[in-house]
C-alpha positions as CSV (number, residue, x, y, z in Angstrom):
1,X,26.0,-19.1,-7.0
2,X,28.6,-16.3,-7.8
3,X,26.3,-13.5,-9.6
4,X,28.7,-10.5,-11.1
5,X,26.9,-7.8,-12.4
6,X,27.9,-4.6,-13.9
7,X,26.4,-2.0,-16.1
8,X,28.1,-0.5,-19.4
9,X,27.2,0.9,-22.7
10,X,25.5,-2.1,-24.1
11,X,24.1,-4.5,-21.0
12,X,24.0,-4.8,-17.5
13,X,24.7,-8.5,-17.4
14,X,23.8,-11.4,-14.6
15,X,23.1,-14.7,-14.9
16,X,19.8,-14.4,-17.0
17,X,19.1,-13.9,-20.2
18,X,19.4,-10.6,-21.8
19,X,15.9,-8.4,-22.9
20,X,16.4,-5.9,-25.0
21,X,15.1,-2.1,-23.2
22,X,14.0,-0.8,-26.0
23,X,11.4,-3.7,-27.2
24,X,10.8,-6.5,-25.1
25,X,7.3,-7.6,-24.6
26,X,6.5,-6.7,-21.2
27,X,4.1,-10.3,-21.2
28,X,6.4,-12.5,-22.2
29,X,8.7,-11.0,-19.8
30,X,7.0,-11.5,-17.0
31,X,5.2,-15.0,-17.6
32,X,9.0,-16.2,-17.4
33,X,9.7,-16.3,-13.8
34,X,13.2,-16.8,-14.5
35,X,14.4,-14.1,-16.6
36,X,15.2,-11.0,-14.7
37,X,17.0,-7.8,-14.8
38,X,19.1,-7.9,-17.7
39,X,18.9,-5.6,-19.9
40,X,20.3,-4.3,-23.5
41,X,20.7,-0.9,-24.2
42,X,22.1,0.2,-26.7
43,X,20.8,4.2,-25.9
44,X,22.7,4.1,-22.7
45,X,26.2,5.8,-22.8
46,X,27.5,5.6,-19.4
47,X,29.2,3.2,-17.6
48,X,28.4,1.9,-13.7
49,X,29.3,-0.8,-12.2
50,X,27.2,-2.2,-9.9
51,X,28.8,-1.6,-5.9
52,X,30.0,-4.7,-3.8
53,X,28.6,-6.2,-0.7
54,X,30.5,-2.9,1.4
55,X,29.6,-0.5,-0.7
56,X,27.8,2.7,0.6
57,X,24.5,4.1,0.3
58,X,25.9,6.9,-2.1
59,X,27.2,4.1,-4.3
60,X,24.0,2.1,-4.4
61,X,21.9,5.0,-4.9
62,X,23.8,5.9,-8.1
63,X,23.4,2.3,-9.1
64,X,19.6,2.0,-8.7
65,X,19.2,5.8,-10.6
66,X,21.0,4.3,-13.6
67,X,18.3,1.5,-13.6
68,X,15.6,4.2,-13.3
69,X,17.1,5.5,-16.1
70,X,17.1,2.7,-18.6
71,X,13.9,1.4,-16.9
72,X,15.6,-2.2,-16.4
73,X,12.8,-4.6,-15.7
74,X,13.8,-6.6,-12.8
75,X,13.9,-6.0,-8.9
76,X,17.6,-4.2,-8.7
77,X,16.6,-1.7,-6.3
78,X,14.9,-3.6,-3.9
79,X,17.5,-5.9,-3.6
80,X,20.4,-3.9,-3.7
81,X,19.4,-0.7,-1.3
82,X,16.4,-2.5,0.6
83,X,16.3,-6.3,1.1
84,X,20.3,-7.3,1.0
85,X,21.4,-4.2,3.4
86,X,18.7,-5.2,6.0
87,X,19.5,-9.2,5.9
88,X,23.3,-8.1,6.6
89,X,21.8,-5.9,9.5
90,X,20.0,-9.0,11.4
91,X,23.0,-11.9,10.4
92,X,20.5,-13.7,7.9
93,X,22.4,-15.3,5.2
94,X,21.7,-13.1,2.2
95,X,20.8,-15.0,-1.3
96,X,23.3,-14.3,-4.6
97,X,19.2,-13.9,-6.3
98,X,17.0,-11.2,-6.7
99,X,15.0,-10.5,-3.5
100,X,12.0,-8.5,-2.7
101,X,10.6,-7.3,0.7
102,X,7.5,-6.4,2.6
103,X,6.7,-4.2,5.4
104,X,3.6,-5.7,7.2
105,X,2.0,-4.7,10.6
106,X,-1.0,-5.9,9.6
107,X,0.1,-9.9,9.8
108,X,-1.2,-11.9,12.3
109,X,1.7,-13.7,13.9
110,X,1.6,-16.0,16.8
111,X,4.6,-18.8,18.1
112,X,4.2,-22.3,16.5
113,X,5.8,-24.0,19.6
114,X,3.8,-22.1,22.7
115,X,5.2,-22.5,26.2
116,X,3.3,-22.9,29.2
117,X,4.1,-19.8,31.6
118,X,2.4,-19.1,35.3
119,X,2.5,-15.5,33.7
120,X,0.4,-13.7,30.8
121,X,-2.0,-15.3,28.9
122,X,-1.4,-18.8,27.1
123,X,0.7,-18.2,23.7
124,X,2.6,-15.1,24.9
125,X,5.8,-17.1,25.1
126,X,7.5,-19.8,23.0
127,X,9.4,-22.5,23.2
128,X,11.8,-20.9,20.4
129,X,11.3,-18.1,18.1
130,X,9.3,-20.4,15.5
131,X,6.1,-18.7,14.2
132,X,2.8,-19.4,12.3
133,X,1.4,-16.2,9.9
134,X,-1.4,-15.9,8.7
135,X,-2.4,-12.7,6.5
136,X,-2.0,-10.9,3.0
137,X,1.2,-9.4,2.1
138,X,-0.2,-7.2,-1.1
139,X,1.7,-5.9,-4.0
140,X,4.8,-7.4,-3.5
141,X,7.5,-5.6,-5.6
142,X,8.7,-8.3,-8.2
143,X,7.4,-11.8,-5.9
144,X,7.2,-13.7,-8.9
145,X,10.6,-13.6,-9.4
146,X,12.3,-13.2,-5.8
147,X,14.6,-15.8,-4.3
148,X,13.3,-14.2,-1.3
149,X,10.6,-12.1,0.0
150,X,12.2,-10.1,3.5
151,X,9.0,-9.4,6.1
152,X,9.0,-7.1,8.4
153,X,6.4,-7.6,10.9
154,X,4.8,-7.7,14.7
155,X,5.3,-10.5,16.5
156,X,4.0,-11.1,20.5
157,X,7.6,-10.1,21.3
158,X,8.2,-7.5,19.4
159,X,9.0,-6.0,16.0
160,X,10.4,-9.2,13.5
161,X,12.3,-9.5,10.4
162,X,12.0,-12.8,8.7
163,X,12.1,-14.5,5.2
164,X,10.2,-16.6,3.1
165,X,10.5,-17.9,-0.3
166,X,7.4,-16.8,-2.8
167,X,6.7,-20.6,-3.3
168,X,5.5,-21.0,0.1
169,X,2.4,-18.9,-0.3
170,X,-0.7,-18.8,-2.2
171,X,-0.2,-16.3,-5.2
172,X,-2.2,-13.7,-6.9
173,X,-0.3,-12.0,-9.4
174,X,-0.5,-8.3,-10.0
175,X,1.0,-5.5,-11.5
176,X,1.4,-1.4,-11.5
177,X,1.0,1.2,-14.4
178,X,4.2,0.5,-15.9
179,X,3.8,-3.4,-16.1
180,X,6.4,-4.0,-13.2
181,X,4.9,-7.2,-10.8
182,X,3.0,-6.3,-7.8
183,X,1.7,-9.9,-6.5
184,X,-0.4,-10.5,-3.5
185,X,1.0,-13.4,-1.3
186,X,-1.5,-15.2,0.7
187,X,-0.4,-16.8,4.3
188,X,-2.3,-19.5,5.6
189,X,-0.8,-20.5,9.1
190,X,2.5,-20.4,7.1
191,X,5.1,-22.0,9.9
192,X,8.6,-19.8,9.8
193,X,11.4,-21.9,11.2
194,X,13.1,-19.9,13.8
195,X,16.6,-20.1,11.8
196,X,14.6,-17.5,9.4
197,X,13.4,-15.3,12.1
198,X,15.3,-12.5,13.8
199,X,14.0,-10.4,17.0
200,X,14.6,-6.8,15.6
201,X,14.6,-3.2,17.4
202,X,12.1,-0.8,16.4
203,X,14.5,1.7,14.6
204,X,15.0,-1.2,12.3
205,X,11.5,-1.4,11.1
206,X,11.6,2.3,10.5
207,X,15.2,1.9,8.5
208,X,13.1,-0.4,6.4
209,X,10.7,1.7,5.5
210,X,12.9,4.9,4.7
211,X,14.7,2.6,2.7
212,X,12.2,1.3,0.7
213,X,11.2,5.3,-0.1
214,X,14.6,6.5,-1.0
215,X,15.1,3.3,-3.4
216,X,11.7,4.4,-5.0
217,X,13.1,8.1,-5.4
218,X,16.2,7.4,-6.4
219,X,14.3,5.7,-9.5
220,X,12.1,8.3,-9.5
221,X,15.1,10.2,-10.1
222,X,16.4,8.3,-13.0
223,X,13.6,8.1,-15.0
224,X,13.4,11.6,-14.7
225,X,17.0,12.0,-16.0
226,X,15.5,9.8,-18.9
227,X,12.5,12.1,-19.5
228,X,14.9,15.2,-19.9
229,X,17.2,13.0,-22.7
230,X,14.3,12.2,-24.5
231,X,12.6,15.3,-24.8
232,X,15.9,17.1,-25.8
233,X,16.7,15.1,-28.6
234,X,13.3,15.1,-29.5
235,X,13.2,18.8,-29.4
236,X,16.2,19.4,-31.0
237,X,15.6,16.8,-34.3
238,X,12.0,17.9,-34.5
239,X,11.4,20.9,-36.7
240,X,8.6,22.8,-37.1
241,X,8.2,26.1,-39.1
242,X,11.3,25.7,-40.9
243,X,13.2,25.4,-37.6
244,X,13.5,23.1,-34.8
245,X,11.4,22.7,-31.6
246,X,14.1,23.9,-29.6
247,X,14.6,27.1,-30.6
248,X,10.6,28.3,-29.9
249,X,10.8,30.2,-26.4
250,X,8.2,28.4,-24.9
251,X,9.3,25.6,-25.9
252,X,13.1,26.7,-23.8
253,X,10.8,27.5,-21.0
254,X,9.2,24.3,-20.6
255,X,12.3,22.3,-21.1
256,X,14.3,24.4,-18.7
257,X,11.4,23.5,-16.1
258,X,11.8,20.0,-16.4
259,X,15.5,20.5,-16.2
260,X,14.4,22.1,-12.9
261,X,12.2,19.5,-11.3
262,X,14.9,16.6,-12.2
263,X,17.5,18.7,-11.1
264,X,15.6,19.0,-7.6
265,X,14.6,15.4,-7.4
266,X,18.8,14.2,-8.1
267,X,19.5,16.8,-5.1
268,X,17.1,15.8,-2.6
269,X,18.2,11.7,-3.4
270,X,22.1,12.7,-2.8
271,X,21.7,14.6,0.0
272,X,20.0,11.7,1.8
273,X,22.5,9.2,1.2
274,X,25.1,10.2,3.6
275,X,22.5,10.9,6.8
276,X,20.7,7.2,5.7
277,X,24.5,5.5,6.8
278,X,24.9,7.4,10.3
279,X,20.6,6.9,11.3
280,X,19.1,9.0,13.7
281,X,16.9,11.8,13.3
282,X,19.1,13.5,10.2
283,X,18.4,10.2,8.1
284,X,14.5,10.5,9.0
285,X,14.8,14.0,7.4
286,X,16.7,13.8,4.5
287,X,14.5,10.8,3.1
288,X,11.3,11.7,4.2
289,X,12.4,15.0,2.0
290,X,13.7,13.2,-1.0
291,X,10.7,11.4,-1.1
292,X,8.0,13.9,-0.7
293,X,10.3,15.8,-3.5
294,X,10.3,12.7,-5.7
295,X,7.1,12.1,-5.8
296,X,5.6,15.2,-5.8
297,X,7.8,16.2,-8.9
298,X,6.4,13.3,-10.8
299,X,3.5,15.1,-12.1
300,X,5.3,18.1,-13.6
301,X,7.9,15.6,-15.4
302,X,5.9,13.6,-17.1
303,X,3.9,16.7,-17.8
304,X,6.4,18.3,-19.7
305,X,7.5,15.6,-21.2
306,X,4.4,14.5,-23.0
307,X,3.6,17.5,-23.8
308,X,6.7,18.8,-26.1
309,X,6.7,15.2,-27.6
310,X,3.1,15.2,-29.2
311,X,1.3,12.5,-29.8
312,X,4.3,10.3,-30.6
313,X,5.3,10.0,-26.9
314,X,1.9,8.3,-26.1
315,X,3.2,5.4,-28.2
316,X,4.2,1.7,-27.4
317,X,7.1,2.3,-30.0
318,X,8.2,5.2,-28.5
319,X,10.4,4.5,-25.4
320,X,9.2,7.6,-23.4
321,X,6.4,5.6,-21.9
322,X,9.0,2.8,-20.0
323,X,10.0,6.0,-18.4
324,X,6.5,7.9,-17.5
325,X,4.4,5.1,-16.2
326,X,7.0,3.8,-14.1
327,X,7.3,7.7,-12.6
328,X,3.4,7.4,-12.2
329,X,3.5,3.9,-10.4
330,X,6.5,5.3,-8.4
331,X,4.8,7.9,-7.2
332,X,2.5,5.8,-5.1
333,X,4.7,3.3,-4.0
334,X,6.1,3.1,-0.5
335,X,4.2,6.4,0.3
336,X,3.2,9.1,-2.4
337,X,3.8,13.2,-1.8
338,X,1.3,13.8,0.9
339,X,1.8,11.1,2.9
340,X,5.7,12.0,3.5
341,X,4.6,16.1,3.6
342,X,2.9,15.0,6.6
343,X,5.5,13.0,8.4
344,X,8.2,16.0,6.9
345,X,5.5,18.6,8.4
346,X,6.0,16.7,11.7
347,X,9.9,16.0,11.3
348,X,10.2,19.7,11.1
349,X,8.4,21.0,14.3
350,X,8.6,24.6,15.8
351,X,11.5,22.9,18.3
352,X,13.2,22.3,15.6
353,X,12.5,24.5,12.7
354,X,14.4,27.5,14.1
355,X,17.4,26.4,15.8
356,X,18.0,24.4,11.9
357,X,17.5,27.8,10.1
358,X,20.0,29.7,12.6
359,X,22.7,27.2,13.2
360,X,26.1,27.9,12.4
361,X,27.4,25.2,9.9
C-alpha cells in the first residue's frame, strides 16, 4: 500500500478516516484499532508536508513538532523519526503502516534452533539467527494500532533489532495522562523467524534510544508552541477591568516567560538535528540536551498556561488540555529531566568541559 500523507490548513490526510482535533472522543478513538492519525484542524494555519523516505532529521523533526502542535492522535513520531529510520539502518523491509518500537534489555532471548558446539555451554550458538522471547515489553507507544512493533534487545550474540506484529503477543492495553495508548505486550516463548532478526552494533541500540528522546522533545516542543497560541488569544480576547488580559504587567511577564521556555525547548530540538545525522559523541550531546531541556521545561509551560487561562483551561471543551497532558506524559517518556541531567552531567566531563568553552569555532 502507497500511503501519501501531508499536512495543510484543514487535515493531515492518510488512508484512515479523519477525527476531528478539536472534539473527537478520545474512547471511541482508540477502541477502533484502525483509525489512526488523521486529523482535522481547522485552528491550524500552516502548511507541512510530511518529508519522504530520504528526508533528513531536520525535516522530520519539523514534521513531528507540527503534530505536537495540533496534538494529532496517532503514532507519527514514532514511526517517522524512530521506527522507519532504524529498519532502513538494518535492511528490514519497512511497512507503508504506522509502526511503534521498544527498547528492551530486560527480554529473555535465547536461539530457537541451538547447535551443538565442543565450545561454551549448550544454547550459545544456533543453527541460524531464529530466536524464542519470552518477557514483557510495557507501555508500548500506540501497540494497538502498529503494523509493527521494532525491538531492540540482547541476544546470546549480541545487541538485536527485530520485529513483530502486536497480534502475536498477549495484550494489556494501557494508556498515559493524555489518553495516548501505552499497551503492555506479553511474550511467551514467542519464535522470531530469523528473516525478522538483524545482528546490530552497539552504537545502534544507543541511536535508538536518542531517537526515541528527541522524537518525544520535538513534541514536547510543539505542544508548547500550542500552549503559547492559546494563551495569547486567550489573553488578548479576555478582558477584565474594562481592558484585556494582556495589557496587565504581570500578566506580560508571565506570558513573556512561557515565550521563553518554548523558545528554549524549539532551540535545543534544532540544534540536535544536524549532530543526530553525522553520530558520534556530538549527537550524544545535543539530544541528551534537548531532552533534559524538554522535559524539564514542561513544568513551567503548562504552569503558565493554566494559570492565565482560569478555570476554563481545566476543561474537556477547552482544547488546552490535548496540549498539557500530553506535555505531562511526555515528560516521562523515554527518560524524564533528571535522568538525561545525569547522562548530560556525564557527557560533559572536566576533559571535556574546558577545551568546549575555549575552542575556536
Amino acid at each position: 500500500m502507497n500511503t501519501t500523507h501531508r499536512t495543510d490548513a484543514h487535515t493531515i490526510v492518510t488512508d484512515t478516516p479523519v477525527i476531528p482535533a478539536d472534539a473527537y472522543d478520545t474512547e471511541a478513538f482508540f477502541a477502533d484499532p484502525d483509525a489512526i492519525a488523521v486529523v482535522a484542524n481547522a485552528t491550524a494555519p500552516d502548511a507541512v508536508a510530511l518529508p519522504g523516505p530520504d528526508a533528513t532529521t531536520a525535516e522530520l523533526l519539523t514534521a513531528v513538532r507540527e503534530v505536537g502542535r495540533r496534538a494529532v492522535p496517532g503514532p507519527f513520531a514514532e514511526t517517522a523519526l524512530v521506527a522507519r529510520p532504524l529498519l532502513g539502518r538494518v535492511g528490514l523491509p519497512v511497512p507503508d503502516g504506522p509502526l511503534s518500537y521498544a527498547v528492551a534489555p530486560e527480554l529473555t532471548v535465547r536461539y530457537a534452533h541451538p547447535a551443538a558446539s565442543a565450545v561454551g555451554s549448550a544454547g550459545s550458538l544456533g543453527e541460524d539467527d531464529t530466536l524464542l522471547v519470552a518477557g514483557t515489553l510495557r507501555r508500548v507507544p500506540w501497540a494497538r494500532t502498529a503494523e509493527a512493533v521494532v525491538v531492540l534487545a540482547t541476544a546470546p550474540f549480541g545487541p538485536v533489532l527485530f520485529t513483530l506484529a502486536p497480534t502475536e503477543a498477549a495484550f494489556a492495553p494501557g494508556a498515559n495522562l493524555a489518553g495516548e495508548p501505552r499497551d503492555d505486550l506479553y511474550l511467551a516463548g514467542l519464535e522470531i523467524p530469523a528473516t525478522r532478526v538483524r545482528r546490530i552494533p552497539r552504537e545502534l541500540l544507543e541511536e535508538a534510544g536518542l531517537r526515541a528522546a528527541l522524537a518525544r522533545a520535538a513534541l514536547i516542543a510543539g505542544a508548547a508552541e500550542r500552549c503559547v497560541e492559546l494563551t495569547v488569544a486567550h489573553t488578548t480576547a479576555r478582558t477584565q477591568f474594562g481592558r484585556s488580559l494582556s495589557h496587565f504587567q504581570a500578566v506580560k511577564q508571565e506570558e513573556a516567560r512561557l515565550i521563553e521556555e518554548t523558545a528554549l525547548v524549539g532551540a535545543a530540538v534544532r540544534a540536535a538535528a544536524e549532530p543526530l545525522d553525522a553520530g558520534g559523541p556530538a549527537a550524544r550531546f545535543a539530544v541528551v540536551a534537548a531532552k533534559t531541556q524538554a522535559s524539564a521545561s514542561v513544568a513551567e509551560i503548562a504552569r503558565i498556561a493554566h494559570q492565565l487561562h482560569g478555570a476554563i483551561g481545566i476543561t474537556r471543551l477547552h482544547p488546552l488540555h490535548l496540549a498539557t497532558t500530553r506535555l505531562w506524559s511526555w515528560r516521562d517518556e523515554d527518560g524524564d529531566e533528571t535522568v538525561w541531567a545525569a547522562r548530560l552531567g556525564r557527557e560533559v566531563t572536566a576533559d571535556t568541559l574546558w577545551p568546549a568553552l575555549t575552542a575556536t569555532p
